[in-house]
N, C-alpha and C positions, 0 to 999 in steps of 0.2 A: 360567734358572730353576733356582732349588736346589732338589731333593727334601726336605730338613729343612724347608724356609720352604711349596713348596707344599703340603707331607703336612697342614701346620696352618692355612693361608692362600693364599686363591681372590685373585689380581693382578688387579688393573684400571688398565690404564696412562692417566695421563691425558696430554694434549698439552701437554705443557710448564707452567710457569708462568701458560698462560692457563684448563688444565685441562679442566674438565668442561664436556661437548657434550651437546643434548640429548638423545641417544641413549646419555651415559653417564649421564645422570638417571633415564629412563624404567629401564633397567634395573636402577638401584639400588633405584627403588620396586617392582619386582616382585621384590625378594627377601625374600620372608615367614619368612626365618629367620636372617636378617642381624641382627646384636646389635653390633657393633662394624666401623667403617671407620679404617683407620690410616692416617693420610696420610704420604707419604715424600716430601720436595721438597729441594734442594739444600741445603746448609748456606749459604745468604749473603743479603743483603734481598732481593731479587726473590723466594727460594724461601719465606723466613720470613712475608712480606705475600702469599703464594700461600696460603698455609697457614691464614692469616687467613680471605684470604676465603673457599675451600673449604670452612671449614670451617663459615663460616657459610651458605653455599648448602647444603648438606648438610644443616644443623641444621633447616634452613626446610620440606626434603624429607621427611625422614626423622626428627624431635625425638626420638621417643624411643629412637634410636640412638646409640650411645660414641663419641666421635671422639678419637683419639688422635694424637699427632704421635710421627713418629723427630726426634728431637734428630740430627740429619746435621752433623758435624761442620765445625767454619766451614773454608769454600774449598773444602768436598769435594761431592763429588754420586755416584749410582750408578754411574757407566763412573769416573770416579778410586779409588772404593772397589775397586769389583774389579779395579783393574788394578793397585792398593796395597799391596793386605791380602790375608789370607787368606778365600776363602768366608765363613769362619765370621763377618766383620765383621758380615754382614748379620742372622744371627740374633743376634748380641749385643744390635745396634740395635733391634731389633726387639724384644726381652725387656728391655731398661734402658727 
Protein backbone atom coordinates (compact mmCIF):
# COMPACT_ATOMS: atom_id res chain seq x y z
CA UNK A 1 0.00 0.00 0.00
CA UNK A 2 1.05 3.56 -0.97
CA UNK A 3 0.91 6.43 1.55
CA UNK A 4 -0.20 9.06 -1.37
CA UNK A 5 -3.21 6.48 -2.37
CA UNK A 6 -3.92 5.51 1.44
CA UNK A 7 -3.59 9.27 2.97
CA UNK A 8 -6.90 9.78 0.35
CA UNK A 9 -8.44 6.21 0.06
CA UNK A 10 -9.54 3.42 2.79
CA UNK A 11 -8.84 -0.34 0.39
CA UNK A 12 -11.11 -2.96 0.46
CA UNK A 13 -9.92 -5.93 -1.41
CA UNK A 14 -12.31 -7.89 -3.02
CA UNK A 15 -11.67 -11.72 -3.92
CA UNK A 16 -11.04 -11.84 -7.25
CA UNK A 17 -13.39 -11.38 -10.16
CA UNK A 18 -16.01 -13.10 -8.01
CA UNK A 19 -15.56 -10.06 -5.57
CA UNK A 20 -17.87 -9.22 -2.87
CA UNK A 21 -18.80 -11.61 0.19
CA UNK A 22 -21.30 -10.93 2.55
CA UNK A 23 -19.22 -9.66 5.09
CA UNK A 24 -17.82 -7.22 2.37
CA UNK A 25 -21.52 -5.95 1.96
CA UNK A 26 -22.53 -5.63 5.65
CA UNK A 27 -19.43 -3.50 6.08
CA UNK A 28 -20.02 -1.28 3.18
CA UNK A 29 -23.53 -0.47 4.69
CA UNK A 30 -22.17 0.62 7.83
CA UNK A 31 -20.18 3.14 6.47
CA UNK A 32 -22.28 6.35 7.10
CA UNK A 33 -19.81 8.67 5.43
CA UNK A 34 -18.96 6.76 2.39
CA UNK A 35 -19.66 9.09 -0.75
CA UNK A 36 -17.77 7.23 -3.40
CA UNK A 37 -16.55 3.32 -4.06
CA UNK A 38 -13.78 2.97 -6.91
CA UNK A 39 -13.76 -0.22 -8.33
CA UNK A 40 -10.19 -1.50 -9.56
CA UNK A 41 -10.31 -5.00 -11.46
CA UNK A 42 -7.94 -6.11 -14.05
CA UNK A 43 -7.84 -4.60 -17.43
CA UNK A 44 -9.37 -7.73 -19.79
CA UNK A 45 -13.23 -9.18 -20.00
CA UNK A 46 -13.42 -11.17 -16.83
CA UNK A 47 -12.21 -7.88 -14.87
CA UNK A 48 -14.39 -5.47 -17.34
CA UNK A 49 -17.90 -7.89 -16.59
CA UNK A 50 -16.61 -7.91 -12.80
CA UNK A 51 -17.02 -4.38 -12.79
CA UNK A 52 -20.38 -4.69 -14.32
CA UNK A 53 -21.76 -6.59 -12.02
CA UNK A 54 -20.03 -5.07 -8.76
CA UNK A 55 -21.16 -2.38 -9.65
CA UNK A 56 -24.48 -3.09 -9.85
CA UNK A 57 -24.54 -5.04 -6.48
CA UNK A 58 -23.21 -2.07 -5.00
CA UNK A 59 -25.73 0.29 -6.70
CA UNK A 60 -28.68 -2.08 -5.04
CA UNK A 61 -26.68 -1.65 -1.36
CA UNK A 62 -25.72 1.53 -1.42
CA UNK A 63 -27.91 3.92 -4.50
CA UNK A 64 -27.06 6.80 -3.38
CA UNK A 65 -23.28 6.24 -3.52
CA UNK A 66 -20.54 7.17 -6.62
CA UNK A 67 -19.26 4.28 -8.27
CA UNK A 68 -16.38 4.77 -10.37
CA UNK A 69 -14.19 2.48 -12.40
CA UNK A 70 -9.97 2.62 -12.92
CA UNK A 71 -9.84 2.22 -16.66
CA UNK A 72 -6.73 -0.68 -15.78
CA UNK A 73 -5.03 -0.82 -18.78
CA UNK A 74 -5.77 -3.90 -21.33
CA UNK A 75 -3.53 -7.18 -20.25
CA UNK A 76 -2.56 -5.43 -17.13
CA UNK A 77 -3.72 -5.84 -13.51
CA UNK A 78 -2.26 -4.68 -9.90
CA UNK A 79 0.96 -7.20 -9.44
CA UNK A 80 1.78 -6.44 -13.46
CA UNK A 81 1.34 -2.66 -12.61
CA UNK A 82 3.68 -2.52 -9.81
CA UNK A 83 6.13 -4.69 -11.05
CA UNK A 84 6.06 -2.33 -14.56
CA UNK A 85 5.78 0.97 -13.71
CA UNK A 86 6.69 3.21 -11.30
CA UNK A 87 4.37 3.57 -7.77
CA UNK A 88 3.06 6.57 -9.13
CA UNK A 89 0.94 4.41 -11.97
CA UNK A 90 -1.44 3.79 -9.51
CA UNK A 91 -2.31 7.36 -8.39
CA UNK A 92 -2.40 8.50 -12.06
CA UNK A 93 -5.14 5.61 -12.46
CA UNK A 94 -6.74 6.61 -9.85
CA UNK A 95 -7.07 10.55 -10.72
CA UNK A 96 -7.73 9.93 -14.77
Amino acid sequence: QLPEITAAYTILACYGTNGLTPEHKEAIKGLKNLQEIVLFFDGDAPGREAVKKQAMTLKGICPEIMISTVETPEGEDVNSLSMGHSPEIFSHLLET
